[in-house]
LUMSE-967897 format. One record per residue (C-alpha): residue in one letter; x, y negated, z negated. Coordinates in Angstrom, 1 decimal. Layout:
REM residues N
 code      X      Y      Z
    a      X      Y      Z
...
This chain:
REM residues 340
 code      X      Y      Z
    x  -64.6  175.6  -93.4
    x  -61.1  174.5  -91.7
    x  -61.0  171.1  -90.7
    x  -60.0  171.1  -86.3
    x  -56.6  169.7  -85.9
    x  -56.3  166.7  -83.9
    x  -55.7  168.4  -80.3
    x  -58.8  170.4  -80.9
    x  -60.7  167.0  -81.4
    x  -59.2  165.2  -78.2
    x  -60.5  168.2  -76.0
    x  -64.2  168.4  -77.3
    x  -63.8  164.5  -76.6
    x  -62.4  164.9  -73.1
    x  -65.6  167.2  -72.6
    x  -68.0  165.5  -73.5
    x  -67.2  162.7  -70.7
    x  -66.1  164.9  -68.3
    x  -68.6  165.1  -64.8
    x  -70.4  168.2  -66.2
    x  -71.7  166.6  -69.5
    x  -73.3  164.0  -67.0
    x  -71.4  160.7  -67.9
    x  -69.7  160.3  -64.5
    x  -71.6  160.8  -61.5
    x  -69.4  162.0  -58.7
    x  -69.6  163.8  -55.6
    x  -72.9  163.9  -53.3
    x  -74.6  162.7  -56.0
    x  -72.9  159.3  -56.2
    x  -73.6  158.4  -52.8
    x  -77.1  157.1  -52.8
    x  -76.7  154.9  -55.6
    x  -73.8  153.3  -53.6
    x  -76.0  152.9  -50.4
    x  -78.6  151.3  -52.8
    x  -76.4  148.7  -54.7
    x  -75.1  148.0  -50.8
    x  -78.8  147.2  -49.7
    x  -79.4  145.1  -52.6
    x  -76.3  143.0  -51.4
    x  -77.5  142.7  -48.0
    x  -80.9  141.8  -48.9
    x  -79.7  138.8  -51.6
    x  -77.3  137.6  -48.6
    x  -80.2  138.1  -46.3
    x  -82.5  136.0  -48.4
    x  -80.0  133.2  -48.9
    x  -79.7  133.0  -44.7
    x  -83.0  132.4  -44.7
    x  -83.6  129.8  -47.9
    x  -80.7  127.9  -45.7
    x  -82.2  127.9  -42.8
    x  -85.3  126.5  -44.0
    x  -83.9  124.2  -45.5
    x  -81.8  123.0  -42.9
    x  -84.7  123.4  -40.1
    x  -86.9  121.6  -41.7
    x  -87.5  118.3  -43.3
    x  -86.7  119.4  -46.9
    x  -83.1  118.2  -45.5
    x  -83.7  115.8  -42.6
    x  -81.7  112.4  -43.1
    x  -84.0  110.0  -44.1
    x  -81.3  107.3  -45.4
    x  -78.4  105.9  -43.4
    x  -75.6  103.4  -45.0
    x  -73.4  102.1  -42.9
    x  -70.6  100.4  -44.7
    x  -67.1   98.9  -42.9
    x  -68.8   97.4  -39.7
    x  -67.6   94.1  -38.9
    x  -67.6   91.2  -36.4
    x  -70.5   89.8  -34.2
    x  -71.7   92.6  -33.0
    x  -71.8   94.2  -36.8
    x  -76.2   94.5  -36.6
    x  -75.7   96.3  -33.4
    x  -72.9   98.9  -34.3
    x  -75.1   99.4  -37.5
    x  -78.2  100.5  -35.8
    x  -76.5  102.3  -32.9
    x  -75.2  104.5  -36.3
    x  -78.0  104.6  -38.0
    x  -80.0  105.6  -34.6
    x  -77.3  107.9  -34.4
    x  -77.8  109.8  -37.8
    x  -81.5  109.4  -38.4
    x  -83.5  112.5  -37.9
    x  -80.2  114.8  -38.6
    x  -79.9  117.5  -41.6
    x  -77.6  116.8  -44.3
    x  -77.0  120.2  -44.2
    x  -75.3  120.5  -40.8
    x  -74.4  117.2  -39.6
    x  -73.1  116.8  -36.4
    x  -70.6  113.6  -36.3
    x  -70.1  113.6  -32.5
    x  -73.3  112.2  -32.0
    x  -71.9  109.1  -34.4
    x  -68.9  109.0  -32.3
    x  -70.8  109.3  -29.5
    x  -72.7  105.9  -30.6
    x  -69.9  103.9  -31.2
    x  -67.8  105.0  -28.2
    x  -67.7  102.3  -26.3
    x  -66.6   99.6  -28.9
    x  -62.7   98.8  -28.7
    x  -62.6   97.5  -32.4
    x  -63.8  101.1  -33.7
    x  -60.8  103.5  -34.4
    x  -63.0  106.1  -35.8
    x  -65.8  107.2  -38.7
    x  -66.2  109.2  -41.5
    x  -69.4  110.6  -42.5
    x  -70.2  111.4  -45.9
    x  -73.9  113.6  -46.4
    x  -75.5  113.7  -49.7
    x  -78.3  116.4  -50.2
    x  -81.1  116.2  -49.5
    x  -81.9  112.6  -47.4
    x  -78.8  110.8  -47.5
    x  -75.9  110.2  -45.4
    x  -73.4  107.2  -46.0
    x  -71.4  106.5  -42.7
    x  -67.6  104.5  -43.1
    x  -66.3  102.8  -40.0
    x  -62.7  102.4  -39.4
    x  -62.0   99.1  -36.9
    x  -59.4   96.7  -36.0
    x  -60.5   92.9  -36.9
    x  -60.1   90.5  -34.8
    x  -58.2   87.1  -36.1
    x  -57.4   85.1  -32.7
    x  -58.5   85.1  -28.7
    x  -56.0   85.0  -25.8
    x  -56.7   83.7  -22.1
    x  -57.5   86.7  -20.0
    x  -58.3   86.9  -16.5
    x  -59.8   83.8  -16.7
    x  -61.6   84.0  -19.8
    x  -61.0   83.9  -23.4
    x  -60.6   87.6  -25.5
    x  -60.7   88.3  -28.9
    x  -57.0   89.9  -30.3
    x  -56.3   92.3  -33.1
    x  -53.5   92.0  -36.0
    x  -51.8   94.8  -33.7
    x  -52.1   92.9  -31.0
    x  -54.9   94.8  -29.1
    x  -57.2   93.2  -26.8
    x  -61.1   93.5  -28.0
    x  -63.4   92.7  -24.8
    x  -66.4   93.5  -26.5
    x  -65.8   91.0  -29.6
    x  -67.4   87.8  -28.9
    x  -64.5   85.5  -29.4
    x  -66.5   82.7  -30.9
    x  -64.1   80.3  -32.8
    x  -61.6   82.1  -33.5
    x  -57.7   80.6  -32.9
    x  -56.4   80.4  -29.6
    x  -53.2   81.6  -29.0
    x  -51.6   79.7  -26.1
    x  -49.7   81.2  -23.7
    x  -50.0   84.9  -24.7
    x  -49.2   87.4  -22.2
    x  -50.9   91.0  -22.0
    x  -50.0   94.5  -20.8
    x  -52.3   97.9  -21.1
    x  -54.7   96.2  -23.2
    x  -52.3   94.6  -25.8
    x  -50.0   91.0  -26.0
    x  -46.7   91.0  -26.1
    x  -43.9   88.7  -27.3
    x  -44.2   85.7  -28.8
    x  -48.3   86.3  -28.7
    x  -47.2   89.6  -30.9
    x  -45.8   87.8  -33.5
    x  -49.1   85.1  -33.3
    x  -51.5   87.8  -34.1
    x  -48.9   89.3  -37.3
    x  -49.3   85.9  -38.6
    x  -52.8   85.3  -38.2
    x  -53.5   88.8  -39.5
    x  -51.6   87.6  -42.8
    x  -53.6   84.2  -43.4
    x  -55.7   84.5  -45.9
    x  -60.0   84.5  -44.8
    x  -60.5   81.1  -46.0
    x  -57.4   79.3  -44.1
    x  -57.6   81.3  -41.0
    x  -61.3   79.8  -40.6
    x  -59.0   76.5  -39.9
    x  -57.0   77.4  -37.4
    x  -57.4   75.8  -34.4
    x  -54.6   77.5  -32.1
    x  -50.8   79.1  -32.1
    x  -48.1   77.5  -30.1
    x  -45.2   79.2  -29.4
    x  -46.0   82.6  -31.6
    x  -44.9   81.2  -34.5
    x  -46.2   77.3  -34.9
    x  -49.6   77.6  -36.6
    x  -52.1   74.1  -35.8
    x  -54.7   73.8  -38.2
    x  -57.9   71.9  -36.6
    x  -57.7   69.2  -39.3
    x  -54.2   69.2  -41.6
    x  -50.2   69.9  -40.8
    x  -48.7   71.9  -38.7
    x  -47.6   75.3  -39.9
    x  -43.9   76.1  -38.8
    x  -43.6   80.2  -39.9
    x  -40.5   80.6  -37.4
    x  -40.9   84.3  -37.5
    x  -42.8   87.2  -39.4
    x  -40.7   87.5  -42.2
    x  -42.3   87.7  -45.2
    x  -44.9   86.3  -43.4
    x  -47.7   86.9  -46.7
    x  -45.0   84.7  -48.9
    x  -45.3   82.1  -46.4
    x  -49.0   81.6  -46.4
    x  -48.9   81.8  -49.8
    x  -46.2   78.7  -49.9
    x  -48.7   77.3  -47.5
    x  -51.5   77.5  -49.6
    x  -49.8   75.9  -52.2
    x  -48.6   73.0  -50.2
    x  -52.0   72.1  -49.0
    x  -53.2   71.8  -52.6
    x  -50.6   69.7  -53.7
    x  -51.9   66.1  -53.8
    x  -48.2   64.9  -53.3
    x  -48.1   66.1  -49.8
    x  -51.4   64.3  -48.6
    x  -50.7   62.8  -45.0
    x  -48.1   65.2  -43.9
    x  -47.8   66.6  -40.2
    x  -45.6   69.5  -40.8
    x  -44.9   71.9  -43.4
    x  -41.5   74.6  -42.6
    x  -42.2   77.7  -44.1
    x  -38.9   79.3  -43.3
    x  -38.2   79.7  -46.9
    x  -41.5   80.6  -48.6
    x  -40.0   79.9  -51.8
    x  -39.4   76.4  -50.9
    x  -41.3   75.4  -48.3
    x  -41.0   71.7  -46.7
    x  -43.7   68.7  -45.8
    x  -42.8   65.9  -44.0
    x  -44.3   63.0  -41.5
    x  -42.9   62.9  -38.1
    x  -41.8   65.2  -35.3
    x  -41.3   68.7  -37.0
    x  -37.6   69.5  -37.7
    x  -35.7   71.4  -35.2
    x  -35.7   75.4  -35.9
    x  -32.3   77.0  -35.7
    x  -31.6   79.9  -34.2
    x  -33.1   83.3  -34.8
    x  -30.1   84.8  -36.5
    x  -28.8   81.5  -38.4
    x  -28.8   82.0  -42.0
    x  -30.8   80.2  -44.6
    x  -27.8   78.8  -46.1
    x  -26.2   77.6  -42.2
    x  -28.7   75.9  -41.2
    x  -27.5   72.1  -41.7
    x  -25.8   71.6  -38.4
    x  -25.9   68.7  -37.2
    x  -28.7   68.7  -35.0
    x  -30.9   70.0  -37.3
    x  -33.1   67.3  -38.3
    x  -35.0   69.2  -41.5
    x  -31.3   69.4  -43.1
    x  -30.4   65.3  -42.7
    x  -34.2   64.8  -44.0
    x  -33.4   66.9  -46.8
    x  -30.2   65.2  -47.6
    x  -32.2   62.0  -47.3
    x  -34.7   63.1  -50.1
    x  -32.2   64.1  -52.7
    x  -30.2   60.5  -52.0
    x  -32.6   57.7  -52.6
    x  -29.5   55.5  -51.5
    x  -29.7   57.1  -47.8
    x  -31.2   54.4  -45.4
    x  -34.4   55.2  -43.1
    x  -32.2   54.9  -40.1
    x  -30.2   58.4  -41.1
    x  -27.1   55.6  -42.3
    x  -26.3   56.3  -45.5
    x  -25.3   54.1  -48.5
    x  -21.8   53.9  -48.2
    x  -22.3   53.3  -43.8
    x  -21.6   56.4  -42.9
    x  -23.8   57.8  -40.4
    x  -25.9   60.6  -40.4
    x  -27.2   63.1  -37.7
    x  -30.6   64.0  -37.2
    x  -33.5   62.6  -38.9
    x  -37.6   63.0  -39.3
    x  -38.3   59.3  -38.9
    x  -41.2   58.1  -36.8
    x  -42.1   54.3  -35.6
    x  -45.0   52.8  -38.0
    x  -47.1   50.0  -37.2
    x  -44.8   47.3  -37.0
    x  -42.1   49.1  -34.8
    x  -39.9   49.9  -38.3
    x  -38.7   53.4  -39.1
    x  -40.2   55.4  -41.5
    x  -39.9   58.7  -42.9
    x  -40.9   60.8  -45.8
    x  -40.3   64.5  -47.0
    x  -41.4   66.2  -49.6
    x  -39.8   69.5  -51.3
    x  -42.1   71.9  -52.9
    x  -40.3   74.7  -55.6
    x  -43.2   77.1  -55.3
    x  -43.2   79.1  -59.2
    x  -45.8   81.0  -61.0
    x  -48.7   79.6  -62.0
    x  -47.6   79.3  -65.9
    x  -45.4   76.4  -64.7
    x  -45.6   73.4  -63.2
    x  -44.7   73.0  -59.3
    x  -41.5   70.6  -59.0
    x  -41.8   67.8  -56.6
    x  -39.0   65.8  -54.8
    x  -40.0   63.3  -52.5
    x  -38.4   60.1  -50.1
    x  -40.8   57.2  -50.1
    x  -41.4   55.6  -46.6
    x  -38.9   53.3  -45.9
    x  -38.9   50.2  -43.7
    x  -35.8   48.7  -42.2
């Protein structure tokens, strides 16, 4: 018997799947099983819808545990159960955050929330606010002040730092109070508990310890840092003012404070002759320079840190501080008092 050639055995192949021979369905016939496989669809979708719904109408997803995490301030137990009022009773499913917002509306430290829901009874709720780190006389009565300056009514000012002489406009301070509320914003949580006030924007007065001179809000993190230092230094025990000008080397000395120079005088001008921190400076690195600003060889000197003590005499004493890592040492130069 012949063997079929190779064409002959593509066609009976062809045939076989062709619609006749039944292996594809096509035509009229194709139709219901298209309308079926459509109405399975609908009816899996359909089913879903309704699993949902039950589970969202009912308490298989009601919240049943609010955690509020962010609130701060005085009025922190109040915000957190005005949230957690807020939330309570809600489906994790379908939360609605404007009833949250809604809750903490009418608190001037909240900038917002952000609600995160955890199937099937949980909810964790993250307030965003401004903190308030000094109070300003308002209208007669003292308000609690943001980092950014913004007034917060409803923060109960307690003991926080005063800020003397600020100034407000639409809700905020402006000018030198500004640059108050950048600094206090800076100080680290356990110094900023001792401050008693700001004079001046600028001239930070602990409640027991030196005054802080910052001069502006340059590197203003540096500079409580330098402060920090300074306080923990045994060798600066008894002084009345530290100047923070250079954080790197900040100054302590008895006395009036040194006169500031000008905004826009440069680190390395600022000996002029009226500037007393530069003469007391001098002073300390000359242990021949008298307490009276004369100096060894008679020659006067201008300016000086010297105070009165007990007995009418002069007396002065400054003490530099080289702030360096923690791996070395801090270098101290100081002036003992004096007496003429």
């Amino acid at each position: 018997m012949p063997t079929p050639s190779f064409s002959a055995r593509l066609h009976d192949a062809g045939a076989a799947l062709s619609p006749r021979a039944g292996w594809i369905r096509s035509g009229p016939s194709a139709a219901p099983n298209r309308r079926l496989v459509l109405l399975a669809l609908i009816g899996v979708l359909g089913l879903l819808a309704v699993v949902y719904l039950v589970l969202r109408l009912t308490p298989l997803s009601a919240v049943q545990r609010v955690t509020v995490v962010g609130a701060q301030g005085p009025d922190a137990p109040q915000i957190r159960r005005a949230i957690e009022d807020a939330a309570m009773g809600q489906s994790t499913l379908g939360f609605g955050d404007g009833a949250v917002h809604q809750a903490v509306q009418g608190t001037s430290s909240i900038t917002g929330v952000t609600v995160h829901t955890k199937f099937p009874h949980a909810v964790q709720i993250e307030v965003h606010q401004r903190l308030a780190v000094g109070a300003v006389e308002d209208g007669g009565k003292r308000v609690s002040v943001s980092a950014d300056g913004k007034l917060l009514p409803d923060w109960t000012p307690g003991k926080l730092p005063l800020i003397r002489g600020a100034r407000t406009d639409r809700g905020a301070v402006t000018g030198a109070a500004l640059r108050a509320t950048a600094i206090l914003g800076a100080a680290p949580a356990e110094l900023l508990a001792h401050v008693a006030r700001v004079d001046g924007g600028t001239t930070v007065r602990l409640a027991s310890g030196p005054a802080l001179l910052f001069h502006d809000t340059d590197r203003v993190a540096a500079k409580w840092a330098a402060a920090v230092a300074v306080l923990n230094d045994a060798g600066t025990a008894g002084a009345t003012w530290i100047d923070l000008r250079v954080p790197d080397q900040p100054v302590a000395g008895k006395g009036a404070p040194p006169a500031l120079p000008a905004a826009d005088a440069k680190v390395g001008k600022v000996g002029t002759t009226d500037d007393a921190l530069a003469t007391a400076e001098d002073r300390a690195a000359d242990p021949g320079a008298a307490a009276d600003g004369t100096a060894a060889d008679g020659t006067g000197t201008a300016g000086s840190t010297a105070s009165t003590g007990a007995d009418g005499s002069a007396m002065s004493c400054v003490v530099r501080i080289s702030v360096v890592p923690r791996s070395r040492r801090s270098r101290i130069v100081s002036q003992r008092n004096k007496r003429d």
